[in-house]
C-alpha positions in Angstrom: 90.9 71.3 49.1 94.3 71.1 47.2 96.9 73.8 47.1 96.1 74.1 43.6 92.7 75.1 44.1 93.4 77.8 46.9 96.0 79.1 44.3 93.5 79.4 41.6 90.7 81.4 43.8 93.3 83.4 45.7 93.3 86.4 43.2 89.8 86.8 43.3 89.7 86.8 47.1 92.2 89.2 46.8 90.9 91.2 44.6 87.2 91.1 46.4 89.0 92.3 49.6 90.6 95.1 47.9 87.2 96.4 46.7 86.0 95.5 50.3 88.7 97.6 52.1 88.1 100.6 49.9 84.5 100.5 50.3 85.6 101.1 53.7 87.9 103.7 53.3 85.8 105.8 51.4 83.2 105.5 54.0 86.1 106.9 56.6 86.2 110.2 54.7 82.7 111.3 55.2 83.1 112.9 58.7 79.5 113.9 59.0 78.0 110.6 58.6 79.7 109.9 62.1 78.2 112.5 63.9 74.0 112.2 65.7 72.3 115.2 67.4 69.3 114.9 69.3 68.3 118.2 70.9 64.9 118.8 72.0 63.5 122.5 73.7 62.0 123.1 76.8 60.3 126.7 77.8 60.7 128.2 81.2 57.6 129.2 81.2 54.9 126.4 81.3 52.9 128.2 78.7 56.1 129.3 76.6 56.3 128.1 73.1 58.2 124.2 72.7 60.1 124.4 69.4 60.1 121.0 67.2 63.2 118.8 68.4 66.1 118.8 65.9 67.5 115.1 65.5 70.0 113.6 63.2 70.4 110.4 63.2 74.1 108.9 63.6 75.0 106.7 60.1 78.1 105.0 61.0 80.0 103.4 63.8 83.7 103.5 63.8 83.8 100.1 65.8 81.4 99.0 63.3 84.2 99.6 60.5 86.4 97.7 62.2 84.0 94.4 62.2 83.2 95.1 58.6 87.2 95.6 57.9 87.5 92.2 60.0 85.0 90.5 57.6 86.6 92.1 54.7 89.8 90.5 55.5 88.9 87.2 56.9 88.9 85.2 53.8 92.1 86.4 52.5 94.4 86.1 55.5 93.1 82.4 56.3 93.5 81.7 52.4 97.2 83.3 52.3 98.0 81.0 55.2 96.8 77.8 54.2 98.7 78.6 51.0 101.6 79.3 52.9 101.0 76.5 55.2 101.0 74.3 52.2 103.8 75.8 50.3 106.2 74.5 53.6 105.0 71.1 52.5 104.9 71.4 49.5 107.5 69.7 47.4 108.4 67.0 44.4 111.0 65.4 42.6 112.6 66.2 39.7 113.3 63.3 36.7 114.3 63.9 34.1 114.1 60.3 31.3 114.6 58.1 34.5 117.2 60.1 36.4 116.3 62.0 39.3 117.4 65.2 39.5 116.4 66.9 42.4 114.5 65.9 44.8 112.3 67.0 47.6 112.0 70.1 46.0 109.8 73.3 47.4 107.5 74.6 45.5 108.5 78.2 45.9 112.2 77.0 44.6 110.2 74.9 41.5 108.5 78.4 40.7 111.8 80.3 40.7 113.6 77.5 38.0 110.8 77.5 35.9 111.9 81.5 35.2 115.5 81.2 35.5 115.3 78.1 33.2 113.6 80.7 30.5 116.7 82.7 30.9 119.0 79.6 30.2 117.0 78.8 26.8 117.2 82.8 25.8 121.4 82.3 26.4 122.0 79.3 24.8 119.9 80.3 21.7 122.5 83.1 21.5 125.5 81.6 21.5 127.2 81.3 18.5 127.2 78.3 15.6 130.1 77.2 13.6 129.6 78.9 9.9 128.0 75.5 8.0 129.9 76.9 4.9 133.5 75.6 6.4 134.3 71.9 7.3 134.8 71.7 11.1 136.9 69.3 13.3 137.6 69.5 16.9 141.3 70.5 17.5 142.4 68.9 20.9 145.7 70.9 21.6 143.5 74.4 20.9 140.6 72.9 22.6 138.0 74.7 19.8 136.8 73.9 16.5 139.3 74.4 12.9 139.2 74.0 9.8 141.8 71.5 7.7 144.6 73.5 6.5 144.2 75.2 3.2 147.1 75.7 1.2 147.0 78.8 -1.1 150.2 79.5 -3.7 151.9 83.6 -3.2 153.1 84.8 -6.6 155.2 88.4 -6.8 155.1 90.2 -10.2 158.8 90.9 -11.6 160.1 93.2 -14.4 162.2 91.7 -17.4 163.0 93.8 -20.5 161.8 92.1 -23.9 164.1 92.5 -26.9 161.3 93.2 -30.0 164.5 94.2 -32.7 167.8 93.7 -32.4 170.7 96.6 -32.6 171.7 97.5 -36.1 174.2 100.1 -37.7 171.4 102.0 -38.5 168.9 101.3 -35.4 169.3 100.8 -31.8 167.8 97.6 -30.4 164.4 97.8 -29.4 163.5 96.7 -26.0 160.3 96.1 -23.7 160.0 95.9 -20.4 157.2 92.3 -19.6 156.1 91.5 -16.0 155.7 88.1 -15.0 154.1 86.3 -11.7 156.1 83.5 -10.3 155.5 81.4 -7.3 157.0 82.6 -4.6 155.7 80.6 -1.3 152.7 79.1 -0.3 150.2 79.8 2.3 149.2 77.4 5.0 146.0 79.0 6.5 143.8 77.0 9.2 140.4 78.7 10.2 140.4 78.8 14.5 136.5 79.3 15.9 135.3 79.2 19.5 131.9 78.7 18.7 129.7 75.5 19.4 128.5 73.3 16.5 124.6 73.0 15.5 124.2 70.0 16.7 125.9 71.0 20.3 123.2 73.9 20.1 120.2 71.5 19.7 120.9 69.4 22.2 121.3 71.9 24.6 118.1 73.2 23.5 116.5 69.9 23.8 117.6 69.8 27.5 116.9 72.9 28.5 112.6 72.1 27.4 112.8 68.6 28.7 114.1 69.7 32.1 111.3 72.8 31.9 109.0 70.4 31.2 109.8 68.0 33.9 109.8 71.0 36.5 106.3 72.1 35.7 105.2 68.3 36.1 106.9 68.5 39.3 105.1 71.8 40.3 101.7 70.6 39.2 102.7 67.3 41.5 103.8 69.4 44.6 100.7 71.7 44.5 98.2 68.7 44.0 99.1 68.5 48.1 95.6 67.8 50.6 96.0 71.2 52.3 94.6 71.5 55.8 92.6 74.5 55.8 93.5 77.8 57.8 90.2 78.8 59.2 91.0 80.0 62.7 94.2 82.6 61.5 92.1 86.0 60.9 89.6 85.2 64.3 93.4 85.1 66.0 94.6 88.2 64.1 91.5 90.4 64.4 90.8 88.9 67.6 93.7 90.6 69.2 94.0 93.9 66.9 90.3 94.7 67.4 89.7 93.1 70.5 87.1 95.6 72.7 88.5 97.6 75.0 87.6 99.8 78.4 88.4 103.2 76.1 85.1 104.5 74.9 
């Protein structure tokens, strides 16, 4: 047998005991089925009247529950160990296109970075991308991403008065005030981001499944083990728990 295999029937043994157990249990809570009688009547006189005997018959044995409890566990507790037993064995390497990884790893540890490794692709697929709609270089001295610099002109509005007419004897001089913008500076604006680029985000995606991938392979590899069987572990358990004793 191959750890695999005791993995893949263990819920059903456990399962099957569980039914087993309460079967058992259940059978516990009727009192009267563990009780007999046997009386039977005899007259003083020798002609006196014999009344019928009254008998019930006893149902269950308490020691009797404890063999069938015995058998009911039996399969799982020799199954559990030889899984156990196994799993200390148990183990692979991890590689990854040609480069080892890990290896020698347990496959209780394998089990545990298949889940956190679910985690890791939930986190990076959150970070956040650089906006596609700017142009993006890496800035060394800021150590993030920015944008070229973008020069935009600052105007300011001012107020000069318009002469329409001109003063005459008869007619003041008619005047309008006109506003105008003029340059006034110019802006020099570069775009700072700390987030990672598309292409950083994808590959970091890509090695999050490929390392998955490889640690399932390596699980399936550690868990195709030859397990030596566990046959003698409940006979041992049982054998002391419910071992017969001189209190009857």
């Amino acid at each position: 047998m191959k750890l695999n295999q005791v993995i893949a029937v263990l819920q059903t043994v456990k399962s099957n005991a569980t039914k087993a157990k309460t079967t058992i249990y259940q059978l516990i809570q009727k009192g009267p089925m563990f009780q007999g009688i046997s009386r039977t009547f005899s007259p003083v006189a020798e002609d006196g009247y014999v009344y019928p005997p009254e008998n019930q018959t006893l149902q269950i044995k308490a020691e009797d529950l404890l063999s069938q409890y015995e058998q009911a566990c039996a399969e799982l507790f020799n199954l559990c160990a030889t899984q156990d037993w196994a799993n200390a064995q148990a183990k692979a390497d991890i590689v990854v296109d040609g480069t080892t990884i890990l290896t020698q790893v347990p496959v209780s540890y394998l089990l545990f970075l298949e889940k956190q490794l679910l985690d890791i692709k939930t986190f990076v697929t959150t970070l956040p991308v650089l906006d596609n709609s700017e142009f993006w270089v890496y800035d060394q001295q800021q150590e993030c991403f920015a944008t070229e610099p973008k020069l935009t002109t600052k105007t300011k509005r001012i107020v000069k008065p318009v002469v329409l007419y001109e003063a005459t004897k008869e007619h003041p001089a008619q005047v309008k005030e006109s506003s105008e913008d003029i340059p006034e500076g110019n802006w020099r604006t570069v775009k700072f981001s700390g987030a990672i680029s598309q292409a950083r985000q994808n590959e970091l995606l890509r090695r999050v499944d490929r390392l998955m991938q490889e640690v399932i392979f390596a699980r399936e590899q550690a868990n195709s083990l030859e397990v030596n069987q566990q046959n003698q572990v409940a006979r041992s358990i049982f054998g002391y728990l419910f071992a017969p004793s001189n209190f009857r």
